[in-house]
KEKE-3310 file (N, C-alpha, C; in steps of 0.2 Angstrom, whole numbers, plus 5000, padded with zeros to 4 digits):
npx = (6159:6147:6128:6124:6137:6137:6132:6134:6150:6151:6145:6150:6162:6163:6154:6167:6175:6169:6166:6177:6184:6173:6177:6190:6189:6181:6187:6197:6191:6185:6192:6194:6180:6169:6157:6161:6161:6145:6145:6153:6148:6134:6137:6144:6132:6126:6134:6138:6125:6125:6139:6138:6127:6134:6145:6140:6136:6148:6158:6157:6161:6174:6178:6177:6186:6200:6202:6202:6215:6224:6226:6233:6243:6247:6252:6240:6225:6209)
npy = (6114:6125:6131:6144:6145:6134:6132:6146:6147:6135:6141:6153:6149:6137:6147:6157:6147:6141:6153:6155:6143:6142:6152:6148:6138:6142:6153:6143:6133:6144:6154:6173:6179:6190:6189:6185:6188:6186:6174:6166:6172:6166:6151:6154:6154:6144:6134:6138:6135:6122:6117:6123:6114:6100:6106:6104:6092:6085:6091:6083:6072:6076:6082:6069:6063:6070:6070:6056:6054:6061:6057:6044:6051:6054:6043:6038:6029:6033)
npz = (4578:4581:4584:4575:4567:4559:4551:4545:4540:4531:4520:4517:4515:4504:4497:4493:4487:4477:4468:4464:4459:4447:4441:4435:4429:4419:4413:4409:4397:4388:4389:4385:4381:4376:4385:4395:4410:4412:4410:4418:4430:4429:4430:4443:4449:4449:4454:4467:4478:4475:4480:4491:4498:4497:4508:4515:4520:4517:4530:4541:4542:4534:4547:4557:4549:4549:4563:4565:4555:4561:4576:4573:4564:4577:4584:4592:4599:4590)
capx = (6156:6137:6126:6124:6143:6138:6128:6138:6156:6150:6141:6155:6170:6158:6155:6173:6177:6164:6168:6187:6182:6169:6181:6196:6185:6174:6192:6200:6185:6182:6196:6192:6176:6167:6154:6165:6158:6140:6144:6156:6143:6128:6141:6146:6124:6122:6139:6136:6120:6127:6144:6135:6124:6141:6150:6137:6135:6156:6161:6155:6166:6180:6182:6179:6193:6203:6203:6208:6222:6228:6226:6236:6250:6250:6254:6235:6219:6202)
capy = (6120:6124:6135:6148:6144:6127:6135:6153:6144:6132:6146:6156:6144:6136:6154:6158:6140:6141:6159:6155:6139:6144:6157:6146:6133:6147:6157:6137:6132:6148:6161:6178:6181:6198:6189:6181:6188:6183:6165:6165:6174:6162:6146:6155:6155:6136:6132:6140:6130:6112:6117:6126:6107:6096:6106:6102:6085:6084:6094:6080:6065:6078:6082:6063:6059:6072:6066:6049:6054:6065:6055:6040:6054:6057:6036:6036:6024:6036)
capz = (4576:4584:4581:4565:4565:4558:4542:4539:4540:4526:4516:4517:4513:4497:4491:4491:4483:4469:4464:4460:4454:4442:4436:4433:4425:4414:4408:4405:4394:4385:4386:4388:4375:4378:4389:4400:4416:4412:4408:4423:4437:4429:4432:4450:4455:4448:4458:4476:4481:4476:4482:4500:4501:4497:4513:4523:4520:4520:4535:4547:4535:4535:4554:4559:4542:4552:4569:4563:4553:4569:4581:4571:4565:4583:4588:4597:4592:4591)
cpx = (6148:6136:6124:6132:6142:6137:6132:6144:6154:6150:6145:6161:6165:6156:6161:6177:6174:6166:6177:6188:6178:6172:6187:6193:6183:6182:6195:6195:6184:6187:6193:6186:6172:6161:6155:6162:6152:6140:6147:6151:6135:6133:6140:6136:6120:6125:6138:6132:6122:6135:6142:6132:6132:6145:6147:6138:6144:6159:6161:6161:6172:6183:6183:6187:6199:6208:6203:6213:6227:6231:6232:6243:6253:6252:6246:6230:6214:6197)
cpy = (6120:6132:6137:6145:6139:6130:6139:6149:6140:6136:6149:6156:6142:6143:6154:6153:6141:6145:6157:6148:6138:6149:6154:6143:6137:6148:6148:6136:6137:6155:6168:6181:6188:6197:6184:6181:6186:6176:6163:6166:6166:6155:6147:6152:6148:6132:6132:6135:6124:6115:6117:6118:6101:6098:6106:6095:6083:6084:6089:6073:6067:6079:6075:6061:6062:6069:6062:6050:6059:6061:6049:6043:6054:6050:6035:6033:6031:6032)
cpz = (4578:4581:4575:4564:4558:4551:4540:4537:4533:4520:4513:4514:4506:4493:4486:4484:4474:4467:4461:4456:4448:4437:4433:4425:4418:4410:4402:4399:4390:4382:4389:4381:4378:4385:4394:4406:4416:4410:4416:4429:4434:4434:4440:4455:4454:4453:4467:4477:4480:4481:4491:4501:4503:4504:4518:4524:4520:4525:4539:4545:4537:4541:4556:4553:4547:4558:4569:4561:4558:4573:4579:4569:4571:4588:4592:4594:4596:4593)
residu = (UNK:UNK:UNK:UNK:UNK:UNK:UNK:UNK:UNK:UNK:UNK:UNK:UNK:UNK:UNK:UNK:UNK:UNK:UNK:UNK:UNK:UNK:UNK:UNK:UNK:UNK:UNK:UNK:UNK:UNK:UNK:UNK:UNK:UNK:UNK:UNK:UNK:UNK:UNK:UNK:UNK:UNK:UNK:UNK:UNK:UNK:UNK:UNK:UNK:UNK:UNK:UNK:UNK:UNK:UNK:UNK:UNK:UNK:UNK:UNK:UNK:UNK:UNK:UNK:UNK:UNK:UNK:UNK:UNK:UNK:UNK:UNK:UNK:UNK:UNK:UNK:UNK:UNK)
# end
């Protein structure tokens, strides 16, 4: 990935992650109390920025992890 790809694809994916993550977490944890959404959105806006650093710093780990474990499904040495 180059470009802006390199940063929105991360941003974008980490958004998503966190938002469905912070809401599992918050309901498992809490239940459904009357201030559910504001405990869950604070959660979501502490979440995102560690989450969006973590898939930058991951993504480069994850495609070389990738394209090892491919290439050795696929019988070849990387």
């Amino acid at each position: 990935m180059e470009g802006k790809a390199k940063y929105i694809f991360p941003a974008l994916l980490s958004g998503v992650m966190a938002f469905l993550m912070t809401a599992v977490i918050t309901f498992i944890n809490l239940g459904m109390p009357p201030d559910f959404v504001a405990r869950w959105l604070r959660a979501f806006l502490i979440a995102w920025p560690l989450a969006y650093c973590a898939a930058l710093i991951a993504a480069p780990i994850a495609r070389r992890g990738t394209a090892l474990i491919v290439a050795r499904l696929e019988g070849r040495k990387s």
